[in-house]
Each structure stands twice: as structure tokens, then as C-alpha cells.
N, C-alpha and C positions, 0 to 999 in steps of 0.2 A: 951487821945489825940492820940494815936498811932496808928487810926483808920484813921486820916486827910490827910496823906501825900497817902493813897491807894485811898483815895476819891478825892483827884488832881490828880492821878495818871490816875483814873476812867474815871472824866470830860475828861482829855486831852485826852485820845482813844476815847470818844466819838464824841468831837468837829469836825474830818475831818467827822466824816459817817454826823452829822449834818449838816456841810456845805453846801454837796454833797448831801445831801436829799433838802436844799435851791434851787441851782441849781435844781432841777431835776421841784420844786414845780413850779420855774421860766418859766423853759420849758414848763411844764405843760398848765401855767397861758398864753405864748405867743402861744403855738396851738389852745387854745383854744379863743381867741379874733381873729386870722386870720382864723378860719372857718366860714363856713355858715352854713353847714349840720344840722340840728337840731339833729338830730340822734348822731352823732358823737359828737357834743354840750356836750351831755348829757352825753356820755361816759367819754368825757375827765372832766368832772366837778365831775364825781364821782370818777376817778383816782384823783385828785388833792386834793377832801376833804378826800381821806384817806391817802391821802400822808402828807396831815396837821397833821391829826389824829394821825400817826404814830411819824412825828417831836414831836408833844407837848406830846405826851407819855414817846418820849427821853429825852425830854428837863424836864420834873417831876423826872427823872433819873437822870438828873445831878444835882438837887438841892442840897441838904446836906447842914448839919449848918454851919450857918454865926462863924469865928472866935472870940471870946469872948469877947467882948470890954474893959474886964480887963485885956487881955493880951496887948491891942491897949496902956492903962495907964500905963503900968508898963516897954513899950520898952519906951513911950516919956519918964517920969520918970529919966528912965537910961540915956538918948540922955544927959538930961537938967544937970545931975549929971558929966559929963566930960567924956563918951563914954558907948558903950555899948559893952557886955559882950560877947562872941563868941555864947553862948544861945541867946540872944536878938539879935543878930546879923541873928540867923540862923529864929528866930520868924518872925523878917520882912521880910528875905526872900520869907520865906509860908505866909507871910500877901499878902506881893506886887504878889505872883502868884495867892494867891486867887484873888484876885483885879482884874489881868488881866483876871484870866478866867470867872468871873464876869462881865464883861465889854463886854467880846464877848456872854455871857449866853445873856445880856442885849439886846444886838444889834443882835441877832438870834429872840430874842421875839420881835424887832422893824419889824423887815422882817415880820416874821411869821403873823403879827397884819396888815401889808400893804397888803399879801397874802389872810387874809380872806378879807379884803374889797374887795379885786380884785374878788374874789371868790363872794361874794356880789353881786357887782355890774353885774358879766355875770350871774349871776342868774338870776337878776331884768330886763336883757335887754333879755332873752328870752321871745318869744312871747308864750303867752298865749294858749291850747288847747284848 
């Protein structure tokens, strides 16, 4: 387990470049709905899917294993037995940050998922050669 707290450590440096790569995809997604250029259409639709490309590359980077659900048993356990232990105490500390950074892992692959459809959809709506 001594591996886990570098791998929280890891995710949370990566979370702002991730955010910051959202925004950028965002930008991206709104120059490219207010043009008309087909030319330039095409440029910025291929800046955007590698800028996807790039996000879900980071974002297989942040994964790392789920916390063990035997340690999940063994803090209730202690909770039900009349408190817990300065160990079990520090276990749900790293459970509840895994959680949260789990929660925004979550909600970047919500984004990301609305970004290809957008991506999609200005595909579908150029005109044909």
C-alpha cells in the first residue's frame, strides 16, 4: 500500500493541467461552431480531437486501483465497535480523498463524453465535398 498516497499525490498534479486542457477543448468546441470557413472548420476540428485525445490519455493516467473494499469493512467494523483507531482514522482520510478525486475523475469523463458529441455533431453539420 505505500504506493497509494504517491498515486493521490500523482492524480491531484494532474487534475489542474486536466481542467485547463477542458477549458482549452471548450474554447476549441466554441470557435469552431461560430465559423463558417470550411477550411478553418476543418483545422479547428482537428485541434479539438487531439486535444481529446490527449485529455483521455491523461485521464488512463490517473486511474490506479480502487481502495480495497476490505479496508472499506474493517473502518465500519471499528466505527460500530465504539471509535476508531488513529490507523482507521488516517484509512478514511485516503478513502474520503480517494472519493473526492474520484468524483472530479467522474465529472471530467462527463465533460469529455458531451465534448465528443459536440465534436460529432460539427462533423455531421459540415457540408459534404
Amino acid at each position: 500500500m505505500p504506493g497509494k498516497p504517491a498515486m493521490s499525490m500523482e492524480m491531484g498534479k494532474q487534475m489542474p493541467q486536466m481542467q485547463e486542457n477542458m477549458q482549452k477543448m471548450q474554447t476549441q468546441m466554441e470557435k469552431l461552431q461560430a465559423t463558417t470557413d470550411p477550411q478553418e472548420r476543418q483545422k479547428l476540428l482537428q485541434e479539438h480531437m487531439q486535444t481529446m485525445r490527449e485529455n483521455m490519455n491523461a485521464m488512463r493516467g490517473m486511474g490506479g486501483p480502487m481502495m480495497a473494499s476490505g479496508q472499506h469493512c474493517d473502518m465500519m467494523k471499528a466505527g460500530k465497535k465504539g471509535g476508531m483507531k488513529k490507523d482507521d482514522m488516517m484509512k478514511h482520510h485516503e478513502m474520503m480523498k480517494h472519493h473526492e478525486m474520484m468524483e472530479k475523475r467522474m465529472d471530467m469523463m462527463q465533460m469529455m463524453m458531451e465534448q465528443m458529441m459536440q465534436h460529432d455533431q460539427a462533423v455531421e453539420s459540415m457540408p459534404a465535398k
